[in-house]
N, CA and C of each residue as an Amber inpcrd file, in Angstrom:
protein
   327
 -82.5780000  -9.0880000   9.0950000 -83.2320000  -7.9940000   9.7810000
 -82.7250000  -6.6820000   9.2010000 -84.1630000  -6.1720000   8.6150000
 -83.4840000  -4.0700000   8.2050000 -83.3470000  -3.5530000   9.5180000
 -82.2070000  -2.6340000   9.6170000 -82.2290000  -2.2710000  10.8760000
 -82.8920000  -0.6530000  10.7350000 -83.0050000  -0.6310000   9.6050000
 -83.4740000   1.2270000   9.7160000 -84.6980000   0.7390000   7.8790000
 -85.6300000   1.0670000   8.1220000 -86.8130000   1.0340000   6.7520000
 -87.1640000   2.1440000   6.5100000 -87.3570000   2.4200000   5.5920000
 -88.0990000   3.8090000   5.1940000 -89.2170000   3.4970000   4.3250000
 -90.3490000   3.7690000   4.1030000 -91.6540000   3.4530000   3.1710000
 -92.5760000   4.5710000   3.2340000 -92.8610000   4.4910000   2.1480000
 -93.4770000   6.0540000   1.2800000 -94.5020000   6.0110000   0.3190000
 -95.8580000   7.0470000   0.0980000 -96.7230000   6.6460000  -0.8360000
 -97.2400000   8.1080000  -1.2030000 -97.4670000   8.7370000  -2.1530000
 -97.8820000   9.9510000  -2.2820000 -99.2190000  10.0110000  -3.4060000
 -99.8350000   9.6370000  -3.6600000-101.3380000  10.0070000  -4.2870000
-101.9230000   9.0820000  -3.5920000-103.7560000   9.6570000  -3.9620000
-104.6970000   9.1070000  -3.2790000-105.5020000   9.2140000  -4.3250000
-106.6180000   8.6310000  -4.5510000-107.8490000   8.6830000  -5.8190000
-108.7830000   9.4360000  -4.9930000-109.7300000  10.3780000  -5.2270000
-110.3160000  11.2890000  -4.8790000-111.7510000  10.7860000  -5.1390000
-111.8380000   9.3780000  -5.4840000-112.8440000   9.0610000  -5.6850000
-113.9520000   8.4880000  -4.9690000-114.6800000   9.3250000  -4.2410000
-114.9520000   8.6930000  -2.5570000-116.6710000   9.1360000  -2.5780000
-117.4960000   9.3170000  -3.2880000-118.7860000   9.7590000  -3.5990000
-119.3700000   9.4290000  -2.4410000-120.2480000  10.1650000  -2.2330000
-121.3240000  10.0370000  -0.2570000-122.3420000   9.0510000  -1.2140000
-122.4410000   8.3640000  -0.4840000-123.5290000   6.6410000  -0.4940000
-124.8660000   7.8120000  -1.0370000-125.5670000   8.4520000  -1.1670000
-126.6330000   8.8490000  -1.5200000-126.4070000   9.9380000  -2.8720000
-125.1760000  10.0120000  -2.9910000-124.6370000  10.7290000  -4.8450000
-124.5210000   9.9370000  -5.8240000-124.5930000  10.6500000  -7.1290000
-123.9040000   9.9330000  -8.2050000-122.1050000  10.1540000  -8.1060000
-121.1020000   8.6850000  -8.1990000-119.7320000   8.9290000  -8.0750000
-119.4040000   9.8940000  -9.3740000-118.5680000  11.5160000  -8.5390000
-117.8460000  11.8970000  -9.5300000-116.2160000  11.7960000  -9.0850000
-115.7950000  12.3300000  -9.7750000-114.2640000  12.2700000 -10.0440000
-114.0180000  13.0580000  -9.7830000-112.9080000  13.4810000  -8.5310000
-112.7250000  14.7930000  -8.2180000-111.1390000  14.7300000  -8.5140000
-110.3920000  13.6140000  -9.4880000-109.1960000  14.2220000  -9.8560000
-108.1040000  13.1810000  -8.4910000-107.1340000  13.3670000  -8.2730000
-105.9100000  13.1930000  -7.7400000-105.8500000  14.0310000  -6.0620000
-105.6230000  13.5620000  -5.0790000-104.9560000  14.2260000  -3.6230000
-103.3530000  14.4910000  -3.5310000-103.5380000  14.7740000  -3.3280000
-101.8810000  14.6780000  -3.1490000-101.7300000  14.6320000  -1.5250000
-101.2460000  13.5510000  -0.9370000-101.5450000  12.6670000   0.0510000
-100.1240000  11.7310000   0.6090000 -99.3650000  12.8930000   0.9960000
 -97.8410000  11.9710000   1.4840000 -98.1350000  11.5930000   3.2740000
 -97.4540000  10.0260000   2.6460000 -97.6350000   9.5400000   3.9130000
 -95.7950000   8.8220000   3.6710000 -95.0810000   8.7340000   5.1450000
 -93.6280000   8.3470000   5.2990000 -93.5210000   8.0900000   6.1680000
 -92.6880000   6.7560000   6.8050000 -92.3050000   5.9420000   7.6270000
 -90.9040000   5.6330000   7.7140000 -90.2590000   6.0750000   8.6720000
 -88.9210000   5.9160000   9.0400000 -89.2620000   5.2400000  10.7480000
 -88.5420000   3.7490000  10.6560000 -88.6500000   2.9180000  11.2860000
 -86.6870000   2.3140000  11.8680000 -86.3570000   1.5400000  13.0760000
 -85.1820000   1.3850000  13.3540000 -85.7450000   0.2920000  14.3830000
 -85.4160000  -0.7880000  13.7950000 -84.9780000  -2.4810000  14.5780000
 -84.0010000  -2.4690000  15.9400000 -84.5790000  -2.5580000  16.8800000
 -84.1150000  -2.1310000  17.9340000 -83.9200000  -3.6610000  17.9340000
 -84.1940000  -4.2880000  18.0700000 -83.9680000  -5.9740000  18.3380000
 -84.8790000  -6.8340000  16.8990000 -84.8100000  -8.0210000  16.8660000
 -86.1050000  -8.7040000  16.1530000 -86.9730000  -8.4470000  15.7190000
 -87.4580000  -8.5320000  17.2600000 -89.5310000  -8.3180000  16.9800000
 -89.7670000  -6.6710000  17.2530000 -88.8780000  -5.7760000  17.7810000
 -89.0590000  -4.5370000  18.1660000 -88.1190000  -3.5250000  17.4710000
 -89.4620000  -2.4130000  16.6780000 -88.6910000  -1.7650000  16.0150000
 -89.6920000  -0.1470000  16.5810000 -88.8200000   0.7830000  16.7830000
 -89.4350000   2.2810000  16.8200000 -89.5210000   2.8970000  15.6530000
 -90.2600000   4.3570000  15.8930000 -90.1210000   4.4660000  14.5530000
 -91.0290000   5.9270000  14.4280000 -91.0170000   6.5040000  13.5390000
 -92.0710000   7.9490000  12.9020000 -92.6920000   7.8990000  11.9130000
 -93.3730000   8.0390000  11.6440000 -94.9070000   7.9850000  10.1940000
 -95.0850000   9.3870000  10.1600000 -95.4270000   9.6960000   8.9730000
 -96.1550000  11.5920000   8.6400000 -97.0170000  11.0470000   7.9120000
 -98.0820000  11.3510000   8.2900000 -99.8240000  11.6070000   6.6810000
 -99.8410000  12.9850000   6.8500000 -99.9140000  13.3290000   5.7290000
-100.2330000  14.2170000   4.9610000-101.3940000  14.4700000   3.7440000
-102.3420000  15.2780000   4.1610000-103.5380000  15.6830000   3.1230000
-102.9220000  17.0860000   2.2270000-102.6330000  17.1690000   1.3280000
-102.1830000  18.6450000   0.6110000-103.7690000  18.8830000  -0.2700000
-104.4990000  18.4170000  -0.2800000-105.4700000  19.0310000  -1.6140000
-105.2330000  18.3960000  -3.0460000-106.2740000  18.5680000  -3.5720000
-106.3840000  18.2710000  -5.0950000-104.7390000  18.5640000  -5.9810000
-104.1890000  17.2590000  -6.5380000-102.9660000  17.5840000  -7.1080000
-102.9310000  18.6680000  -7.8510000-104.0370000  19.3230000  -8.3660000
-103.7910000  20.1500000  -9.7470000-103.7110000  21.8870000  -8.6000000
-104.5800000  22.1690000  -7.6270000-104.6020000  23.2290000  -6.9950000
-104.6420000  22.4650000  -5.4790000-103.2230000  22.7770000  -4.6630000
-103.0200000  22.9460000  -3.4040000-103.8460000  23.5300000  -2.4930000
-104.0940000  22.9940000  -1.6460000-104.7290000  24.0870000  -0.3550000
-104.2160000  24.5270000   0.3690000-104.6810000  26.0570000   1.0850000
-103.7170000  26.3870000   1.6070000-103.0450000  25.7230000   3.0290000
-102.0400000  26.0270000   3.8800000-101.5720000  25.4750000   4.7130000
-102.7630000  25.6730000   5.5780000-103.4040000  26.6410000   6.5960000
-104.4210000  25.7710000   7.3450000-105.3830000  24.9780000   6.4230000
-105.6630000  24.6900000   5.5620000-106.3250000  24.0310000   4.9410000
-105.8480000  22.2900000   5.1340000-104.8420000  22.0290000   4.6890000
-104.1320000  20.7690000   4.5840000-104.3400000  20.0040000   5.8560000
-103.9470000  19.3110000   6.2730000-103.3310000  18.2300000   7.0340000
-102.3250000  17.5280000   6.9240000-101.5260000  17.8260000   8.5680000
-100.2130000  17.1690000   8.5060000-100.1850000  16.3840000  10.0430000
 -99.8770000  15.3130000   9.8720000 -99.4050000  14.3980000  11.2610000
 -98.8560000  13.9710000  11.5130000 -97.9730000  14.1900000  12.5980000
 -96.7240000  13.3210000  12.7590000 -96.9380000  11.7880000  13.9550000
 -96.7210000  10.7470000  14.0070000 -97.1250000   9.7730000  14.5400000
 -95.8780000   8.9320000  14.6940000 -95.1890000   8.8970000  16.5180000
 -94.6360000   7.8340000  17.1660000 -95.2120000   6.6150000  16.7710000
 -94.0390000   5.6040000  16.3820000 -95.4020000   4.4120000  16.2640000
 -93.8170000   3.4170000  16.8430000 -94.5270000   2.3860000  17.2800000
 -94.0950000   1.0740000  17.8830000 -94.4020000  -0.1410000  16.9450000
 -93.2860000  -0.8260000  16.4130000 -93.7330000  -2.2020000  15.3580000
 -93.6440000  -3.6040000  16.3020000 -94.3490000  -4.9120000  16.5440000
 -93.9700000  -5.7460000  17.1720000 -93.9390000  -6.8030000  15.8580000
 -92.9110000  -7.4130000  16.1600000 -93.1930000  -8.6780000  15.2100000
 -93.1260000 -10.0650000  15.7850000 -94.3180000 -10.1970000  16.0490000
 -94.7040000 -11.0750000  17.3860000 -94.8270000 -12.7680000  16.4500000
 -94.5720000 -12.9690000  15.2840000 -94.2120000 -14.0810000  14.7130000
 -94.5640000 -13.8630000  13.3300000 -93.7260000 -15.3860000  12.4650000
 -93.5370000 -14.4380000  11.0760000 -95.0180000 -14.2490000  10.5100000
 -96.0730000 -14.6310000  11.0960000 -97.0270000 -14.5080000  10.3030000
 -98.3790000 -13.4590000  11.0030000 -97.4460000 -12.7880000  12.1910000
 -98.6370000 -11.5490000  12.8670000 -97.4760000 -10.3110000  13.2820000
 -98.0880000  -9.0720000  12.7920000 -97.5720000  -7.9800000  13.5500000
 -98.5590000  -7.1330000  13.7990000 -97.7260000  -6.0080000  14.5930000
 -98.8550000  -5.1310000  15.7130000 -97.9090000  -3.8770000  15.2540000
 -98.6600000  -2.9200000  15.0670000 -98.3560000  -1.6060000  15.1370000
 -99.1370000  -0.3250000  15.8240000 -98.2950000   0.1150000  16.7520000
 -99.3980000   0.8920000  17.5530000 -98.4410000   2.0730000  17.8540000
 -99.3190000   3.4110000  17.6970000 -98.7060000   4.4740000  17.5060000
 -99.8000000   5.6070000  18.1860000 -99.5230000   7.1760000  18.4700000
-100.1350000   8.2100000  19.1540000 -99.7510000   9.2150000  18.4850000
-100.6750000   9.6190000  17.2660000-100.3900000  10.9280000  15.8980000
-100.4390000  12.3390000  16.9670000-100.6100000  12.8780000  16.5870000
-100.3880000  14.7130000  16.5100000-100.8490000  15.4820000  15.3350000
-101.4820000  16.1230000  15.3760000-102.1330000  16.9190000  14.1200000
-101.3120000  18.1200000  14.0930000-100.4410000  18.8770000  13.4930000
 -99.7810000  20.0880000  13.4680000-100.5450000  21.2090000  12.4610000
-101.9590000  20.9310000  11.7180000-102.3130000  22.1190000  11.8490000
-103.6990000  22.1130000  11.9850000-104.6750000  23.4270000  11.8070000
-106.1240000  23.3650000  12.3420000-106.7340000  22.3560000  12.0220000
-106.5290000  21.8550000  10.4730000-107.7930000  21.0250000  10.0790000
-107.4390000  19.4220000  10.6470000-106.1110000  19.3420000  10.6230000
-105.6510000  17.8690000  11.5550000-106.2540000  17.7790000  12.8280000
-106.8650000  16.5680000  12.8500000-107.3610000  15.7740000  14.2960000
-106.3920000  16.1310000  15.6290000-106.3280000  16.8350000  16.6270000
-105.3990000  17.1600000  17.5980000-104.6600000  15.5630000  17.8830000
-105.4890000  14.4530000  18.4490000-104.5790000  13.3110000  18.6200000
-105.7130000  12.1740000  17.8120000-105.3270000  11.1730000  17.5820000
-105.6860000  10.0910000  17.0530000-104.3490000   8.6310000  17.5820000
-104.8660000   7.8850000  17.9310000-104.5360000   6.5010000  18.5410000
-104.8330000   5.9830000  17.3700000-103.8540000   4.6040000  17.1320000
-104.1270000   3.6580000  16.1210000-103.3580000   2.4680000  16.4450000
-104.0740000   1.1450000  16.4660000-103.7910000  -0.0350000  16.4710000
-104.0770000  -0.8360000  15.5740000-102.9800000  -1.3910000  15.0300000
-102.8060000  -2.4240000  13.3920000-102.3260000  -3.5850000  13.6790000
-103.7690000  -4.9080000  13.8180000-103.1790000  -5.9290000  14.2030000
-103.0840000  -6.4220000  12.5620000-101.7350000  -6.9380000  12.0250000
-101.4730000  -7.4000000  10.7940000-101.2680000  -9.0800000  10.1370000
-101.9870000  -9.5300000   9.0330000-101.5230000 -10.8500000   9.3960000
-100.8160000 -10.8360000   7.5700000 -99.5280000 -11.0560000   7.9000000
 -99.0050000 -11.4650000   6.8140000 -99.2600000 -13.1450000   5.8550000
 -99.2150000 -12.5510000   4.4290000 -99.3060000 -14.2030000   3.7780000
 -98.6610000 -14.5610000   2.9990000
């Protein structure tokens, strides 16, 4: 058992064309997302997540522009081959969603 995890990912592909365009390439996001987690027992671990939207890697947007969220989250590890993660974000600036709920039923293989 980790008793404390940390996990981290920072680009995104920008490549997301609306169903009625031709796909272009809009380049790199720069897109940090971080998870600091602590094993309270076994199957129960607490924990904090941040997503983060910054804008196109090459030119930043500005801060109300971006998106930043910070998200309580709860891990269950309800056996070795299912977990549950359920958490209640916060948007800290304009363009962030004020709250967003999320439930991750997971099946490991």
């Amino acid at each position: 058992m980790d008793l404390i995890r940390i996990d981290s990912e920072w680009l995104n592909d920008e490549d997301d064309p609306e169903p009625a365009t031709e796909p272009q390439h809009e380049g790199f996001e720069f897109a940090p997302a971080a998870k600091i987690s602590y094993d309270l027992v076994e199957v129960l671990a607490i924990g904090i997540e941040y997503y983060g939207s910054w804008g196109n890697i090459a030119h930043l947007g500005h801060l109300g522009d971006q998106q930043h969220q910070i998200m309580p989250v709860i891990d269950l590890n309800v056996s070795p081959d299912w977990e549950i993660n359920f958490g209640v974000g916060f948007g800290l600036t304009e363009s962030t969603d004020n709250l967003i709920v999320k439930l991750i039923l997971g099946r490991r293989f």
